[in-house]
C-alpha positions in Angstrom: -10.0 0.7 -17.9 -13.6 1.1 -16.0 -14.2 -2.4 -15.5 -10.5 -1.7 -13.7 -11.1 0.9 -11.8 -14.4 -0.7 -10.6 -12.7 -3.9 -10.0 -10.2 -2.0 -7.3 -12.9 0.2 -6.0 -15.5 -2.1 -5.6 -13.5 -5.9 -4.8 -10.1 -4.8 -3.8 -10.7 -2.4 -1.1 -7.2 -1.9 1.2 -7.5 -1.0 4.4 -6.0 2.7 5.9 -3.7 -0.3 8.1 -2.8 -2.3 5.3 0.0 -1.5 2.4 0.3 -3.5 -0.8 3.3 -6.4 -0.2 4.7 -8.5 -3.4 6.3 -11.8 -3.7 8.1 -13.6 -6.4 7.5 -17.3 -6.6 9.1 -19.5 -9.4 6.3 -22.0 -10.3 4.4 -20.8 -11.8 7.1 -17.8 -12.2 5.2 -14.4 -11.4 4.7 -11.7 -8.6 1.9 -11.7 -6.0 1.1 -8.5 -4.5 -1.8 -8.4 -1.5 -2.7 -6.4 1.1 -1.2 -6.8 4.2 -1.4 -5.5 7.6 2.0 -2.9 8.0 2.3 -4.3 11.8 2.7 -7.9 10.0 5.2 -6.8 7.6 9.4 -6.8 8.5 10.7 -3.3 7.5 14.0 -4.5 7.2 13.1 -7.3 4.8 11.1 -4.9 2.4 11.6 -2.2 -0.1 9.4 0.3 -2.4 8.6 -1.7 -5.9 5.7 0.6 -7.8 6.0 4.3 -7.0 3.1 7.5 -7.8 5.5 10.3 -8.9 3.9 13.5 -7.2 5.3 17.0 -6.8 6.8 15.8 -3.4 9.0 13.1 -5.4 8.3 9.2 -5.4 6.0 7.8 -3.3 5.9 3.7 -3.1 2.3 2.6 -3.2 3.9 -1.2 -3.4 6.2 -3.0 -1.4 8.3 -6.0 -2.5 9.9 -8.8 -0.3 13.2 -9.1 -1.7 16.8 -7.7 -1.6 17.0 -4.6 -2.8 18.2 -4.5 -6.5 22.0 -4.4 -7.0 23.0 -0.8 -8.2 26.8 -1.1 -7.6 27.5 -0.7 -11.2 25.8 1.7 -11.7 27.8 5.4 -11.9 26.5 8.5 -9.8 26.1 10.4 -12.8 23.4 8.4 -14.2 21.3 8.5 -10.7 21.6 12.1 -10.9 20.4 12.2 -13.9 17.4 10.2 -13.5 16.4 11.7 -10.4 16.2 15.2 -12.0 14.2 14.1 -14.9 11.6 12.3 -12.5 11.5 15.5 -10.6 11.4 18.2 -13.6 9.7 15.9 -16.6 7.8 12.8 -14.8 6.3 14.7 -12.5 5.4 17.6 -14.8 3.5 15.7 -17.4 2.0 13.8 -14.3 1.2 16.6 -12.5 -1.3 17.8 -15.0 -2.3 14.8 -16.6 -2.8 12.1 -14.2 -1.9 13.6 -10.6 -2.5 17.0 -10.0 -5.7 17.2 -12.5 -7.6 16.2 -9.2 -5.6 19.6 -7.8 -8.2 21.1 -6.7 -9.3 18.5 -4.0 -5.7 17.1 -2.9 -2.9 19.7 -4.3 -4.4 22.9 -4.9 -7.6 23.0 -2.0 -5.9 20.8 0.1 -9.0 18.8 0.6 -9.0 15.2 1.4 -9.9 12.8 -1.3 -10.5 9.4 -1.7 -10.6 6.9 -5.3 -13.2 9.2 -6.9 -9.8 11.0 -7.7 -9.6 8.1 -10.2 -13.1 8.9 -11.6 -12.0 12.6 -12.5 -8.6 11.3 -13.7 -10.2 8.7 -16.2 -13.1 11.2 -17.3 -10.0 13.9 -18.4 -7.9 10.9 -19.9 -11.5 9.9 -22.1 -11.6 14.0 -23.0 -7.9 14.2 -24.5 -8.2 11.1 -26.1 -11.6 12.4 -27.9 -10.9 16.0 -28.2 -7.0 16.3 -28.7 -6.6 18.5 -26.2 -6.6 18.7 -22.1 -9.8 19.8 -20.5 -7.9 22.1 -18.0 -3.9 23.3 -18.9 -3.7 25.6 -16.3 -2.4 27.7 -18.6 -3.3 31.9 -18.8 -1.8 31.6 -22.7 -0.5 29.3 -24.4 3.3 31.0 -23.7 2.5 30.9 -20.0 3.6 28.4 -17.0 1.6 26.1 -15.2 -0.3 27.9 -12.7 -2.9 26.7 -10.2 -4.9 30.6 -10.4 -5.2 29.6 -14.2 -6.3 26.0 -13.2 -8.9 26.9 -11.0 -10.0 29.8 -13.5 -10.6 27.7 -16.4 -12.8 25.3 -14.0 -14.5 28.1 -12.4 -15.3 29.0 -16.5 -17.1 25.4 -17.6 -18.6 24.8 -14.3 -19.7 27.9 -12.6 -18.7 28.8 -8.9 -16.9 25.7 -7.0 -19.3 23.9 -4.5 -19.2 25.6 -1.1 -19.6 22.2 0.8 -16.2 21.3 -1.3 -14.5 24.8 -0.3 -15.7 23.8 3.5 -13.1 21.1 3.8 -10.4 22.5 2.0 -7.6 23.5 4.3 -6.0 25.9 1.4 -8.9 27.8 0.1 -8.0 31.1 1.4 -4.8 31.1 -0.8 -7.4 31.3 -3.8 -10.6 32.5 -2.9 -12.6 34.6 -0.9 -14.9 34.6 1.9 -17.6 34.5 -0.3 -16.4 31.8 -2.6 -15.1 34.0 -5.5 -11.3 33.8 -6.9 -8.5 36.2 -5.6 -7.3 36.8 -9.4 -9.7 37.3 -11.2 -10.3 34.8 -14.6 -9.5 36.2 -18.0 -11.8 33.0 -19.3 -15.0 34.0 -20.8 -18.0 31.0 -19.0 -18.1 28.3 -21.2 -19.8 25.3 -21.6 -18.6 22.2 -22.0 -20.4 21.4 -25.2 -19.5 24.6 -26.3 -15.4 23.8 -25.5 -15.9 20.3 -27.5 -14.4 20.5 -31.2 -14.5 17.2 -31.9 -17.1 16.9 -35.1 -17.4 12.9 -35.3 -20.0 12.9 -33.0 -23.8 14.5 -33.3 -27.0 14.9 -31.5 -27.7 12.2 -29.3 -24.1 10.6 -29.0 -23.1 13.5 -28.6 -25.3 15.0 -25.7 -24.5 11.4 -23.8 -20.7 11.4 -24.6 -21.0 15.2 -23.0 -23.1 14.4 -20.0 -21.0 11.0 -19.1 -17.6 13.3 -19.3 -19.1 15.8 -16.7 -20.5 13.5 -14.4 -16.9 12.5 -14.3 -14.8 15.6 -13.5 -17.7 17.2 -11.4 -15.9 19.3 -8.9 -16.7 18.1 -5.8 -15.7 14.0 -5.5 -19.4 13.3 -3.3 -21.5 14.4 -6.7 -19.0 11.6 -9.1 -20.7 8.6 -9.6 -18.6 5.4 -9.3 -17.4 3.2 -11.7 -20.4 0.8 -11.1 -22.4 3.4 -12.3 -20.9 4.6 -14.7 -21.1 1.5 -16.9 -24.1 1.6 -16.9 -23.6 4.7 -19.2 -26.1 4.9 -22.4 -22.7 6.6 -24.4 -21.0 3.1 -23.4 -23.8 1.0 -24.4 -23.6 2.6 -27.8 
């Protein structure tokens, strides 16, 4: 998955002009998808393929060049359906997963980010997978809602006050924090380390302190202190 993410970042850059345009061809059969300039592309002729499910509801990051699929025999009822289950399960399960983990530069600070989001998103995927369990819940107990005050709690607990150069651009800090940087509501989570929040027994000493320091280097805060993927496989816990 990091050779992937360093193969888009890296040799498939898209340009803010551009959008992601399929094709289907017959021989051999398959789909092509490039990146093509929007003023090139027939809006008529085109239709959303591959959609990011966010809190605002689907967003196409791919285009196809096709008809648009036949849905006439399809009933109402199902559409329905599938729309609400996009809106109240897909987008919960992505929203703290894979989405709004990176909350508190795009969702929650309303900062602008750019594909280190995909750095933070991969480090708390790696974490869950080793651990069990999500870095960050956002969760005051485990009875509780989703809430971002209990998101940016538990961060503020494994990684100290958040950067003031990373509060700087963030158009929706005063919803969570103060002048000086400190939370409106104050966290019920004690500080805790991220070595001291790892459970996971299978790993000791060395392994361990390089498994630790490549997860942090990861899902540090700000996007500007995440390495890249380049860098990170050069990681001494990958060359293991």
């Amino acid at each position: 998955m990091l050779l992937g993410i360093h193969l888009i970042h890296g040799h498939c850059k898209i340009a803010e002009v551009t959008v992601l345009l399929g094709s289907y061809f017959e021989e051999p059969r398959g789909c092509w998808a490039k990146a093509t300039p929007i003023e090139q592309i027939g809006r008529l002729t085109v239709h959303g393929h591959i959609f990011a499910v966010g809190n605002d509801g689907p967003c196409a990051y791919e285009y196809q060049e096709s008809p648009l699929p036949d849905l006439s025999g399809v009933g109402r009822g199902f559409l329905e359906d599938f729309v609400d289950y996009l809106e109240h399960c897909i987008t919960g399960l992505i929203g703290l997963q894979l989405d709004n983990v990176d909350a508190l530069e795009s969702a929650l600070l309303g900062a602008d980010w750019d594909c280190k989001v995909d750095i933070w998103n991969l480090g708390l995927i790696i974490w869950e997978l080793a651990e069990g369990r999500l870095l960050f819940d956002g969760l005051w107990t485990p009875n509780d809602n989703y809430t971002p005050e209990a998101h940016l709690a538990q961060m503020t607990a494994v990684f100290g006050s958040i950067p003031r150069q990373l509060l700087d651009r963030s158009r929706n800090r005063d919803r969570y924090f103060d002048a000086d940087g400190h939370l409106l509501k104050p966290s019920t989570f004690p500080p805790c380390s991220m070595e001291q929040f790892s459970k996971n027994t299978d790993r000791s000493g060395l392994e361990r302190e390089e498994f630790l320091r490549f997860i942090e280097s990861m899902v540090a805060p700000d996007p500007e202190d995440r390495p890249d993927a380049s860098k990170l496989l050069e990681s001494p816990w990958l060359a293991q």
